[in-house]
PQR file with spaces between the fields and no chain letter, atoms N, CA, C, O and H, PARSE charges and radii, in Angstrom:
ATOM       1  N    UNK     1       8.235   -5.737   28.449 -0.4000 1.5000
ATOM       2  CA   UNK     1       7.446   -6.841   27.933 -0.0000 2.0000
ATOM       3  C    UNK     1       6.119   -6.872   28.688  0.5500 1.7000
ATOM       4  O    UNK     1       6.099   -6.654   29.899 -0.5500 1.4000
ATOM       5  N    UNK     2       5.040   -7.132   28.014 -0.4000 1.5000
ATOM       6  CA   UNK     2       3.608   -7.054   28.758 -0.0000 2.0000
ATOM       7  C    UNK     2       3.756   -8.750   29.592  0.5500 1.7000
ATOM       8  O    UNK     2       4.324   -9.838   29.503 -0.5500 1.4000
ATOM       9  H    UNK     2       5.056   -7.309   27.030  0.4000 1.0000
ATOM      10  N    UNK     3       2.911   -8.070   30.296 -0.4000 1.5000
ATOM      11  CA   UNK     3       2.562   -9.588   31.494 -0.0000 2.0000
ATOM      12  C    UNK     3       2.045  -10.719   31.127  0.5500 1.7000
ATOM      13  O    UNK     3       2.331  -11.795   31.652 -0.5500 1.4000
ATOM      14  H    UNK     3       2.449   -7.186   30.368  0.4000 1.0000
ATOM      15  N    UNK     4       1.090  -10.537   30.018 -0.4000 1.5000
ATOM      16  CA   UNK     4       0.940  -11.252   29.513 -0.0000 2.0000
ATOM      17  C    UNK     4       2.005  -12.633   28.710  0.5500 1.7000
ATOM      18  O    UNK     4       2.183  -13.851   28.694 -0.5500 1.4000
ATOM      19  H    UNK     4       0.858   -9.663   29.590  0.4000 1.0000
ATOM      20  N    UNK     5       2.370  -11.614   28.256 -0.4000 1.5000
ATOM      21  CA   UNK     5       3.584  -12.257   27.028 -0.0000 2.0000
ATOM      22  C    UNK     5       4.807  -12.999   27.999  0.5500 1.7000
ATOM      23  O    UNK     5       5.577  -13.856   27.566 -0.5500 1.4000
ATOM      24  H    UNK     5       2.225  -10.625   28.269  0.4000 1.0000
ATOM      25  N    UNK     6       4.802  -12.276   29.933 -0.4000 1.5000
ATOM      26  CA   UNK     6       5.776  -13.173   30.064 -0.0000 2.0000
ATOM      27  C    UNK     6       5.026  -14.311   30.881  0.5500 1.7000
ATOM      28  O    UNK     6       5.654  -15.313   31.224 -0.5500 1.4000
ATOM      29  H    UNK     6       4.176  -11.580   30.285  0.4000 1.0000
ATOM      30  N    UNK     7       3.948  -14.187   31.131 -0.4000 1.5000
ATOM      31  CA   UNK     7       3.555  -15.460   31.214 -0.0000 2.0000
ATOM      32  C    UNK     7       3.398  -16.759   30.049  0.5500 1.7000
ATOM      33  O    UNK     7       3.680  -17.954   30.132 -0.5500 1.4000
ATOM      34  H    UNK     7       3.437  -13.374   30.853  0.4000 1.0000
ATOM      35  N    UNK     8       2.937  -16.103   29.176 -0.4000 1.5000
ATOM      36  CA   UNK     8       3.385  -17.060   27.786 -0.0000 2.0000
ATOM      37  C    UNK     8       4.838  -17.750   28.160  0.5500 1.7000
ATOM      38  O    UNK     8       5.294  -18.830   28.534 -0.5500 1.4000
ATOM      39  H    UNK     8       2.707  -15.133   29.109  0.4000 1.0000
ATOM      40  N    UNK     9       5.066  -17.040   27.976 -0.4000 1.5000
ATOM      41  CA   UNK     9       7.075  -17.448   27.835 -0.0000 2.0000
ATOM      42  C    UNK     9       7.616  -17.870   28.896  0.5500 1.7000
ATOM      43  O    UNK     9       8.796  -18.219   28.916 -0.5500 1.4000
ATOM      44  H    UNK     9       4.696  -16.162   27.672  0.4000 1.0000
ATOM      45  N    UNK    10       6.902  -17.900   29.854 -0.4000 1.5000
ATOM      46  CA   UNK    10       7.048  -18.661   31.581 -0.0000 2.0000
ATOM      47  C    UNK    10       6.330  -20.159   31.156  0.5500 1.7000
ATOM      48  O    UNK    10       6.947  -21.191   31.423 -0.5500 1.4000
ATOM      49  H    UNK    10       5.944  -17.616   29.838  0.4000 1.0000
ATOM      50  N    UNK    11       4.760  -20.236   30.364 -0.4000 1.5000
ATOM      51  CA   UNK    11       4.584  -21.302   30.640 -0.0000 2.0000
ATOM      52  C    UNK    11       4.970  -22.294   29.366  0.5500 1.7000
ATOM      53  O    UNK    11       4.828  -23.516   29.401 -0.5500 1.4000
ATOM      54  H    UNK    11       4.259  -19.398   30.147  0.4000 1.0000
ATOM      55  N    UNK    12       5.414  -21.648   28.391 -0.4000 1.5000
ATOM      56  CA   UNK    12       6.551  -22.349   27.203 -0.0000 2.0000
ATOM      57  C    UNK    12       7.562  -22.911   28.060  0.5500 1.7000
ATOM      58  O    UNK    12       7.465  -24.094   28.388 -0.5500 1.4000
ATOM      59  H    UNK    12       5.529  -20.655   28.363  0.4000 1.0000
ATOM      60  N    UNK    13       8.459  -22.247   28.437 -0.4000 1.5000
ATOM      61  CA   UNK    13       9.341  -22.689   29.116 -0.0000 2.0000
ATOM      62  C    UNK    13       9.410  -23.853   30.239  0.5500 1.7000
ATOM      63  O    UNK    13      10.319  -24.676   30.343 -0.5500 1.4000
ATOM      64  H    UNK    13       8.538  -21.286   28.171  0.4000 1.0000
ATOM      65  N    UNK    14       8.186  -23.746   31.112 -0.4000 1.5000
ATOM      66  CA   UNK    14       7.789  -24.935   31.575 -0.0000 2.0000
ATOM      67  C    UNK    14       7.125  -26.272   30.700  0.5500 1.7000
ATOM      68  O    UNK    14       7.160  -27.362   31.270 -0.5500 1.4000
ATOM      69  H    UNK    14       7.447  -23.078   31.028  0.4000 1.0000
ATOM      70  N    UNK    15       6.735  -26.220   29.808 -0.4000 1.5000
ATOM      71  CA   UNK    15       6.340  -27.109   29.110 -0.0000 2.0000
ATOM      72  C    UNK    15       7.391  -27.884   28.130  0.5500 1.7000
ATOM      73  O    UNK    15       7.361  -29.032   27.686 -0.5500 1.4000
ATOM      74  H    UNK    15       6.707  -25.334   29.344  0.4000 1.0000
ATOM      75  N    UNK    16       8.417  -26.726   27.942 -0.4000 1.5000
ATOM      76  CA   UNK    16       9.862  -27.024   27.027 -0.0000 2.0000
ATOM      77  C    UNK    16      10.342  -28.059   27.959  0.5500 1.7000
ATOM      78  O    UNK    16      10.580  -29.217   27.616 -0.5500 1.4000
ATOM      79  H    UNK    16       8.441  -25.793   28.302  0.4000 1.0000
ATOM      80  N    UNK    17      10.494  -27.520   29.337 -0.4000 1.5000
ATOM      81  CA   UNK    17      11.503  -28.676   30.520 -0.0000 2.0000
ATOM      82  C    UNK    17      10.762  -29.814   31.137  0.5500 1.7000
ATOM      83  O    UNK    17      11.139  -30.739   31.856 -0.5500 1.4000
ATOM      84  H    UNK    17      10.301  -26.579   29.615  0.4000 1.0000
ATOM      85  N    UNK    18       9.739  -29.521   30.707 -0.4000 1.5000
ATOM      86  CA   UNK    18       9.021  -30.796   31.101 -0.0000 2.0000
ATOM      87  C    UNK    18       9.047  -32.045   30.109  0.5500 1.7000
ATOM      88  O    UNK    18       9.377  -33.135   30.577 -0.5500 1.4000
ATOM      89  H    UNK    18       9.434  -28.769   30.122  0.4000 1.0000
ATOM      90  N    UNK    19       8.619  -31.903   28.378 -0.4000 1.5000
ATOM      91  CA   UNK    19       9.333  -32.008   27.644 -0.0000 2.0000
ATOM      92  C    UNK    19      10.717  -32.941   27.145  0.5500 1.7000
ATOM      93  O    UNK    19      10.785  -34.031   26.577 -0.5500 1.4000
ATOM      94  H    UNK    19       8.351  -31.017   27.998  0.4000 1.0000
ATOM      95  N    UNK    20      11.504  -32.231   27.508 -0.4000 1.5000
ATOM      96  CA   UNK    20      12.941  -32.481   27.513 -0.0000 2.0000
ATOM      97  C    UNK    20      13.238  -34.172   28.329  0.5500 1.7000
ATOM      98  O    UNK    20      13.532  -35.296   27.924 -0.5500 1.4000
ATOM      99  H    UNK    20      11.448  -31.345   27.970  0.4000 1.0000
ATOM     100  N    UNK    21      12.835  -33.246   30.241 -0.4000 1.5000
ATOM     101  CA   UNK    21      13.003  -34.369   31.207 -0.0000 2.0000
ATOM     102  C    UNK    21      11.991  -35.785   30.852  0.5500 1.7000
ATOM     103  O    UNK    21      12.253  -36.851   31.408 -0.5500 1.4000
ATOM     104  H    UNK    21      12.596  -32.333   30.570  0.4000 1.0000
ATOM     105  N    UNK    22      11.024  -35.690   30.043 -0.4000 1.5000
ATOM     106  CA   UNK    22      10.422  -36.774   29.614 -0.0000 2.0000
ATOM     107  C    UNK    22      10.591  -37.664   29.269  0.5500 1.7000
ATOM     108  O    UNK    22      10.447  -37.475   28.061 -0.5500 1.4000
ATOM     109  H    UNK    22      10.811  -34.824   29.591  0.4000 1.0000
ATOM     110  N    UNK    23      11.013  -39.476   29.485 -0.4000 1.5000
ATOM     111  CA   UNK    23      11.799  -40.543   28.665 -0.0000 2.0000
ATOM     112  C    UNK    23      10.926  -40.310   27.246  0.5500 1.7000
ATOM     113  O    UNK    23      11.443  -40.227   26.132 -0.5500 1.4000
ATOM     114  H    UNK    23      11.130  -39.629   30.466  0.4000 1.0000
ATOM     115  N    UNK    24       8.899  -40.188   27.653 -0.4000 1.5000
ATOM     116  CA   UNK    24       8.449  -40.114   26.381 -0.0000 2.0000
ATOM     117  C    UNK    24       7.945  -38.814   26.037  0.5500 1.7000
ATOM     118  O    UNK    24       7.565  -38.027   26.904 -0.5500 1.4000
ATOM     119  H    UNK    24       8.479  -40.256   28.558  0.4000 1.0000
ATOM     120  N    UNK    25       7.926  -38.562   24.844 -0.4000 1.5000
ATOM     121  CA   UNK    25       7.318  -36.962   24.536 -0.0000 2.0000
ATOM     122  C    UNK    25       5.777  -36.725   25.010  0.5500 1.7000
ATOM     123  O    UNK    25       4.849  -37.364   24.515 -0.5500 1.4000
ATOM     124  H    UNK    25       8.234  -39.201   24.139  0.4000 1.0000
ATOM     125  N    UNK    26       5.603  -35.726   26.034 -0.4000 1.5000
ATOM     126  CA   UNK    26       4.037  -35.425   26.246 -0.0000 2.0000
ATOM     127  C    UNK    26       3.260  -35.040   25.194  0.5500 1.7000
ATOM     128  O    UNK    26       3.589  -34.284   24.280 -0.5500 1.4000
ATOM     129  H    UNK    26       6.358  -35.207   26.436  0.4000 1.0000
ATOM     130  N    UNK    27       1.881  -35.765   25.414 -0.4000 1.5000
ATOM     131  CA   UNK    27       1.168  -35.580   24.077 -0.0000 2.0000
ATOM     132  C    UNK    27       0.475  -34.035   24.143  0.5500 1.7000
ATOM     133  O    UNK    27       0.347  -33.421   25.202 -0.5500 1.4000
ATOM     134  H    UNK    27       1.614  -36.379   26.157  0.4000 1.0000
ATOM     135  N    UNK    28       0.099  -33.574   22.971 -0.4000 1.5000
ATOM     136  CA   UNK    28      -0.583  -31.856   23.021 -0.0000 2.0000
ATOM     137  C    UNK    28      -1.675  -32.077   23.708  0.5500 1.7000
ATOM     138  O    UNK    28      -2.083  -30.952   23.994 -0.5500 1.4000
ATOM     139  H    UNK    28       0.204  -34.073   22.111  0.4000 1.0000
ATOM     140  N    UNK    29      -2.468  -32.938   24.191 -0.4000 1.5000
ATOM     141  CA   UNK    29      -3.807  -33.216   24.564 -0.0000 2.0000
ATOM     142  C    UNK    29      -3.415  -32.962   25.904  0.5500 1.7000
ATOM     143  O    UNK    29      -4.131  -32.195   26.548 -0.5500 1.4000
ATOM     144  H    UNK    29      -2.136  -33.853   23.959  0.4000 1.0000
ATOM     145  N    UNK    30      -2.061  -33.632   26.643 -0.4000 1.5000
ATOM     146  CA   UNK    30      -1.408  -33.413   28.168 -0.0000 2.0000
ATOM     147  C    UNK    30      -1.561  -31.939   28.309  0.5500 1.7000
ATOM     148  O    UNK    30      -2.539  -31.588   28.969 -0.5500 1.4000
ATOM     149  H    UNK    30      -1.479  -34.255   26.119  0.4000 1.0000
ATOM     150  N    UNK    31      -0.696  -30.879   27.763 -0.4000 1.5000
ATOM     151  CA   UNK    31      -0.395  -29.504   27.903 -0.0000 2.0000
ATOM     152  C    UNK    31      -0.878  -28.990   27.464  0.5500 1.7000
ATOM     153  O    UNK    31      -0.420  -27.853   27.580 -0.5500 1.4000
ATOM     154  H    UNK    31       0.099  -31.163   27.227  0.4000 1.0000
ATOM     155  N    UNK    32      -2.522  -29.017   26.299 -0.4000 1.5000
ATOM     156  CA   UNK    32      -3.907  -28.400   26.230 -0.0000 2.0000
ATOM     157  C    UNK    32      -4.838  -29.413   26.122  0.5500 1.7000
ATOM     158  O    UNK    32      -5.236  -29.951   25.089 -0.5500 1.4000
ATOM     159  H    UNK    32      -2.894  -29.940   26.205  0.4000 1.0000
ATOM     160  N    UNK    33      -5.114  -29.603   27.111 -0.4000 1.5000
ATOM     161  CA   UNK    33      -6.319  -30.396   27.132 -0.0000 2.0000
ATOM     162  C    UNK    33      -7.567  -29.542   27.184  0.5500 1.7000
ATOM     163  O    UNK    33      -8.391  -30.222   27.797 -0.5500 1.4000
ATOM     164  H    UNK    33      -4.790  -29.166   27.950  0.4000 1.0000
ATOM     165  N    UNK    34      -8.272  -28.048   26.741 -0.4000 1.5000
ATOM     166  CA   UNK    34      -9.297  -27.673   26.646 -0.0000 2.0000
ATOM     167  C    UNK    34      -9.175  -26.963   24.786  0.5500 1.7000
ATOM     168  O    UNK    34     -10.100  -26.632   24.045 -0.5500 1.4000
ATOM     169  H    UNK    34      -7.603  -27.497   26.244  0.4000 1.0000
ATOM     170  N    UNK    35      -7.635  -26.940   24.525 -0.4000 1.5000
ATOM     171  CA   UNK    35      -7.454  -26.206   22.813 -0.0000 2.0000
ATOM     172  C    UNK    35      -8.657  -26.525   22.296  0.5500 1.7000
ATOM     173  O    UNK    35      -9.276  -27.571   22.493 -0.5500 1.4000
ATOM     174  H    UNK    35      -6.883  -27.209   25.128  0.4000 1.0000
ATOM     175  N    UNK    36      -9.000  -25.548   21.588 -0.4000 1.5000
ATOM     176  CA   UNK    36      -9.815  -25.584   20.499 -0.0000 2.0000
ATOM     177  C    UNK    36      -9.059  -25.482   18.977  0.5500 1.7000
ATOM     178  O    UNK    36      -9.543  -25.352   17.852 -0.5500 1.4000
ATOM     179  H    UNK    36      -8.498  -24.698   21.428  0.4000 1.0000
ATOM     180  N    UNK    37      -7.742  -25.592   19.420 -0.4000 1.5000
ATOM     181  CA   UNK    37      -6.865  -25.457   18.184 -0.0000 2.0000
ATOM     182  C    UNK    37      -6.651  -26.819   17.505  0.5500 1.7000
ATOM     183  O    UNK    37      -6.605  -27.132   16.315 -0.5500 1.4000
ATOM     184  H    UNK    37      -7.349  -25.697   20.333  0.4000 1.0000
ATOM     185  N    UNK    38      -6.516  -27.652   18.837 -0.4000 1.5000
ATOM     186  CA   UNK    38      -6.017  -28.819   17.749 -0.0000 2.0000
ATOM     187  C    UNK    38      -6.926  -29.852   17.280  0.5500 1.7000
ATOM     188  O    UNK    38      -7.761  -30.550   17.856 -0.5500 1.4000
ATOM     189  H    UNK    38      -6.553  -27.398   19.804  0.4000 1.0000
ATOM     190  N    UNK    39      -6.332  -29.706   15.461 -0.4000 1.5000
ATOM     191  CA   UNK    39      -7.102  -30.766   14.897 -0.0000 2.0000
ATOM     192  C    UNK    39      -8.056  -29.538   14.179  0.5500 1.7000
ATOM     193  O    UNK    39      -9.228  -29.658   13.822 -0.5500 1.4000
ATOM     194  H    UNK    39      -5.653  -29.139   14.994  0.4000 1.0000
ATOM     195  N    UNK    40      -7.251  -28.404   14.086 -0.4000 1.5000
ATOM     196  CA   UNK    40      -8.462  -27.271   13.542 -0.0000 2.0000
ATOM     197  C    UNK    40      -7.789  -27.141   11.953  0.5500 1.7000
ATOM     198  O    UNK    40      -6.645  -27.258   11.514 -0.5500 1.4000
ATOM     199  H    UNK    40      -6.299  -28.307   14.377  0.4000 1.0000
ATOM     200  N    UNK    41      -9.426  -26.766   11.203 -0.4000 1.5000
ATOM     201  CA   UNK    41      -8.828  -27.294    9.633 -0.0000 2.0000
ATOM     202  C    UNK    41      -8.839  -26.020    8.971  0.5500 1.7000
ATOM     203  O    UNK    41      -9.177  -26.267    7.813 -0.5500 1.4000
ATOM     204  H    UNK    41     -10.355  -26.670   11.560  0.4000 1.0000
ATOM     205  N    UNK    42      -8.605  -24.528    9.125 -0.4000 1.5000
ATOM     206  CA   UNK    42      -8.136  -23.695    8.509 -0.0000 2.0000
ATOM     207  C    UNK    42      -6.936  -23.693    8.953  0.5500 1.7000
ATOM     208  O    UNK    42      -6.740  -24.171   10.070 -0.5500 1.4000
ATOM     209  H    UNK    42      -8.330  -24.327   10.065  0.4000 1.0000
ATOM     210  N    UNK    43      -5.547  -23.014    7.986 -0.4000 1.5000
ATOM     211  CA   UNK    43      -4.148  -23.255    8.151 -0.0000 2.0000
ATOM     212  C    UNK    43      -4.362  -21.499    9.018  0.5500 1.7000
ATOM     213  O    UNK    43      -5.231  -20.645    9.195 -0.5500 1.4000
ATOM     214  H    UNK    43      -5.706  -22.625    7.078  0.4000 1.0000
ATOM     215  N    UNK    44      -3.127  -21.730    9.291 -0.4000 1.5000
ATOM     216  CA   UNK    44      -2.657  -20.511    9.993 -0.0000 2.0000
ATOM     217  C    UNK    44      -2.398  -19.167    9.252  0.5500 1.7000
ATOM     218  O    UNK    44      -1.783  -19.508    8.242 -0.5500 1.4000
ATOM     219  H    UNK    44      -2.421  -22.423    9.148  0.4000 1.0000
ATOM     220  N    UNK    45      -2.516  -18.115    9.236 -0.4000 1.5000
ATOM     221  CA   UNK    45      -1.938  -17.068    8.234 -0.0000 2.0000
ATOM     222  C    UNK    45      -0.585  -16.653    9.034  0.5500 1.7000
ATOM     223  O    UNK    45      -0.174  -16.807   10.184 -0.5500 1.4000
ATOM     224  H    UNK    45      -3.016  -17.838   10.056  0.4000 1.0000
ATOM     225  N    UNK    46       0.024  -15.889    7.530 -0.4000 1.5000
ATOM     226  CA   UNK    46       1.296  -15.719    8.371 -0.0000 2.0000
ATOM     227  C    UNK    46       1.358  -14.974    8.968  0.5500 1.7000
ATOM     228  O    UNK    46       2.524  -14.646    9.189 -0.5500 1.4000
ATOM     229  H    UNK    46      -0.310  -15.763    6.596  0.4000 1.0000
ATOM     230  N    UNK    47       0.562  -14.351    9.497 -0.4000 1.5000
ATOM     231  CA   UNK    47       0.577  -13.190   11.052 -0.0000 2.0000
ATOM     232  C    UNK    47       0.692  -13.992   11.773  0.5500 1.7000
ATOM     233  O    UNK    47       1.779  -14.033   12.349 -0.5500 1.4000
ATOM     234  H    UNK    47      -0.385  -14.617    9.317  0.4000 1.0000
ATOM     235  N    UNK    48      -0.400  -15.096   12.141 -0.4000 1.5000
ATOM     236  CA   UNK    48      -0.137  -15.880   13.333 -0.0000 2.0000
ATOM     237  C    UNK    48       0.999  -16.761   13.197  0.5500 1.7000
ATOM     238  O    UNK    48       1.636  -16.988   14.225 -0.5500 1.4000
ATOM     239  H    UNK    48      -1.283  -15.063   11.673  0.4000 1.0000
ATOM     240  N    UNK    49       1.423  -17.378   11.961 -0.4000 1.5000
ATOM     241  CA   UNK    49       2.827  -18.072   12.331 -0.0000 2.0000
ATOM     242  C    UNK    49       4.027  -17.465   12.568  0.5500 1.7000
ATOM     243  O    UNK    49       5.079  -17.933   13.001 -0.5500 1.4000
ATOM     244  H    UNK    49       0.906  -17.194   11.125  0.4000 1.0000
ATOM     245  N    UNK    50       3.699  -16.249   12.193 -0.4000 1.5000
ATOM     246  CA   UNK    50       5.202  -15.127   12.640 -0.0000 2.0000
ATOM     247  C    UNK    50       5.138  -15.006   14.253  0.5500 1.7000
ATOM     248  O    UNK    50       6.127  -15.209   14.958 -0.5500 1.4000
ATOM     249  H    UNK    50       2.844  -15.869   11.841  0.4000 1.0000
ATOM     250  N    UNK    51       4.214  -14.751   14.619 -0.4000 1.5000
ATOM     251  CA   UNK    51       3.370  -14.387   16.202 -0.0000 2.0000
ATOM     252  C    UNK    51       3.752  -15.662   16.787  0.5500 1.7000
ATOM     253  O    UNK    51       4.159  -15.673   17.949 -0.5500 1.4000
ATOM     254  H    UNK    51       3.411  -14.587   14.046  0.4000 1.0000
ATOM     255  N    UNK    52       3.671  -16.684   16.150 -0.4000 1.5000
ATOM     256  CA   UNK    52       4.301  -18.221   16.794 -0.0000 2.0000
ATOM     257  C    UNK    52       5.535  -18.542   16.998  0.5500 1.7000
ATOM     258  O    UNK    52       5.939  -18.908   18.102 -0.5500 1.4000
ATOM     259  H    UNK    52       3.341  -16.675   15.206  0.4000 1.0000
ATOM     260  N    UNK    53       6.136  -18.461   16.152 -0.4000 1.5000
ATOM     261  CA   UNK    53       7.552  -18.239   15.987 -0.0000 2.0000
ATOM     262  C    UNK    53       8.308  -16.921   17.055  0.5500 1.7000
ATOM     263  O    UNK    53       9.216  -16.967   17.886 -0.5500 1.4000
ATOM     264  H    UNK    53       5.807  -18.164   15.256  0.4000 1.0000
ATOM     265  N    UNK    54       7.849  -16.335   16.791 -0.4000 1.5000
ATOM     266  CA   UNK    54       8.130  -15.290   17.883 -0.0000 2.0000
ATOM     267  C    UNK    54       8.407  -15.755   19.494  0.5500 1.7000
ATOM     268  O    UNK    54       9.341  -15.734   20.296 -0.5500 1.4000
ATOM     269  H    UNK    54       7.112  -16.298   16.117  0.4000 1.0000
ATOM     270  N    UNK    55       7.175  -16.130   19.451 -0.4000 1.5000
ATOM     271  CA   UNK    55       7.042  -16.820   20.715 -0.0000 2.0000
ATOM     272  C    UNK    55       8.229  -17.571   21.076  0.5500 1.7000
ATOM     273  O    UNK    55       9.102  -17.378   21.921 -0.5500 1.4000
ATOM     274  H    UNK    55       6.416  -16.147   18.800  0.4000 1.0000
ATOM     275  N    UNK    56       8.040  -18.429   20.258 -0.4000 1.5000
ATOM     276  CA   UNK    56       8.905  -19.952   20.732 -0.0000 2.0000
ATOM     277  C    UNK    56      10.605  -19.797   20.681  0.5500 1.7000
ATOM     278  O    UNK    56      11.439  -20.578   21.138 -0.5500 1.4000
ATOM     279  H    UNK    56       7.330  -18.585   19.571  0.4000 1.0000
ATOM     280  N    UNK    57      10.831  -18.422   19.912 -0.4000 1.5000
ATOM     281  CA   UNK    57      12.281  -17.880   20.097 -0.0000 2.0000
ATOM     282  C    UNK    57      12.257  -17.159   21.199  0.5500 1.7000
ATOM     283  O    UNK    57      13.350  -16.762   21.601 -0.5500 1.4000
ATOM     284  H    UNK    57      10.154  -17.787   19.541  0.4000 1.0000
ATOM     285  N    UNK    58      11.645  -16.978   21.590 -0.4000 1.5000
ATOM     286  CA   UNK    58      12.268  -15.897   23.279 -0.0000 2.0000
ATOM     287  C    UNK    58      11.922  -16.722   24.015  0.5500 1.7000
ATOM     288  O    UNK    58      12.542  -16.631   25.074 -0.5500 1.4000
ATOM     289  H    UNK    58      10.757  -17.301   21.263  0.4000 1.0000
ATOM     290  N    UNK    59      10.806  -17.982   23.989 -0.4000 1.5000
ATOM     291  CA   UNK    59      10.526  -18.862   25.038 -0.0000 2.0000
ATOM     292  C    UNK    59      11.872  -19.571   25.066  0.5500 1.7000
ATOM     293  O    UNK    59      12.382  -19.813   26.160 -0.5500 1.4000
ATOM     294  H    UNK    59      10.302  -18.056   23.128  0.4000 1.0000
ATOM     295  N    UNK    60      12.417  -19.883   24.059 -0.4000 1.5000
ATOM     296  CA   UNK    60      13.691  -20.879   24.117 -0.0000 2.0000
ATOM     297  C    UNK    60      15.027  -20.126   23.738  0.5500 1.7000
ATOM     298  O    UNK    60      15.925  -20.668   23.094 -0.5500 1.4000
ATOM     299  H    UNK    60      12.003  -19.687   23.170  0.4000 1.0000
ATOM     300  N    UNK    61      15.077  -18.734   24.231 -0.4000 1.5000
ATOM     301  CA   UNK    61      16.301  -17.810   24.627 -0.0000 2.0000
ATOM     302  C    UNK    61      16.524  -17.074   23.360  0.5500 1.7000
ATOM     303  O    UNK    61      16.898  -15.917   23.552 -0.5500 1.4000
ATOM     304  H    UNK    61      14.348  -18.293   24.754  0.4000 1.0000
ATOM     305  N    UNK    62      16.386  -17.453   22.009 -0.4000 1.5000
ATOM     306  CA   UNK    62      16.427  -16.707   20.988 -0.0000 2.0000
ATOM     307  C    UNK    62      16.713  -15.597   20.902  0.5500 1.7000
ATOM     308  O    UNK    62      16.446  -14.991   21.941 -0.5500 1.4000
ATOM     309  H    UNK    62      16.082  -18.393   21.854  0.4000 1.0000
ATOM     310  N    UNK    63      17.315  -14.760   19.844 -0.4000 1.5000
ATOM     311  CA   UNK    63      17.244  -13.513   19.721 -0.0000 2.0000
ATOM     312  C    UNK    63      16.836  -13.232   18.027  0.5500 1.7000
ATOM     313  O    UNK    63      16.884  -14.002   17.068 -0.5500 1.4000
ATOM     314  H    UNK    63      17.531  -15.251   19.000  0.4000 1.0000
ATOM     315  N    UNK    64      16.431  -11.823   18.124 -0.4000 1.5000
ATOM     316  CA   UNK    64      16.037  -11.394   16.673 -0.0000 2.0000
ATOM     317  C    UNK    64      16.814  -10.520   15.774  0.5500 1.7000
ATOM     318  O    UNK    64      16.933   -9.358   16.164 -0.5500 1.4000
ATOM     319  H    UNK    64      16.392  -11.197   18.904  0.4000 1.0000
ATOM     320  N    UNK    65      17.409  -10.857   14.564 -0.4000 1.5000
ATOM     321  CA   UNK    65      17.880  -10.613   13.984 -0.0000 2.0000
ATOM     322  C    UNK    65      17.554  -10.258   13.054  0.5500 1.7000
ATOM     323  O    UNK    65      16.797  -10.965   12.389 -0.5500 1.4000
ATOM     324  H    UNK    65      17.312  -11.801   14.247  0.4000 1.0000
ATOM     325  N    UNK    66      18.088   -8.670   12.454 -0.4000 1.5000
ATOM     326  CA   UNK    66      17.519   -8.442   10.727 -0.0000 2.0000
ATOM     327  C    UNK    66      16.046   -6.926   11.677  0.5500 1.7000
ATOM     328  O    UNK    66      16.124   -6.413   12.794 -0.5500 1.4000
ATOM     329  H    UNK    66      18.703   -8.096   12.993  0.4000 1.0000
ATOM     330  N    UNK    67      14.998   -6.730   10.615 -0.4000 1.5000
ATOM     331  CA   UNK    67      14.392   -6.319   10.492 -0.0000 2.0000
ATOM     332  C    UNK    67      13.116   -5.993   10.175  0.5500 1.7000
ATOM     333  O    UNK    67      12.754   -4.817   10.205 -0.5500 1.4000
ATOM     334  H    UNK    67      14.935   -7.146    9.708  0.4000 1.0000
């Protein structure tokens, strides 16, 4: 896995348990407060929502199935 990608998935994972332990849910503005994503008005293509999804299954133990 590139270094990159496990830092991704290091800092998902911290943001998942932080998250969780929260009485209230942290807002996206808390855990990106510089995004230029949010509140952005072209939709996603499905490269990047596959690429998202991706993510968020190995950040949260997932495995891949199929082909």
């Amino acid at each position: 896995m590139a270094e990159g990608r496990k830092k991704d998935n290091y800092n998902m994972a911290v943001m998942v348990r932080a998250a969780v332990g929260a009485n209230r849910m942290p807002g996206f503005e808390q855990f990106f407060p510089d995004s230029q994503q949010h509140g952005r008005k072209e939709p996603m293509t499905d490269e990047q929502m596959y690429q998202q999804v991706l993510m968020l299954n190995a950040a949260l133990g997932g495995s891949v199935m199929g082909g």
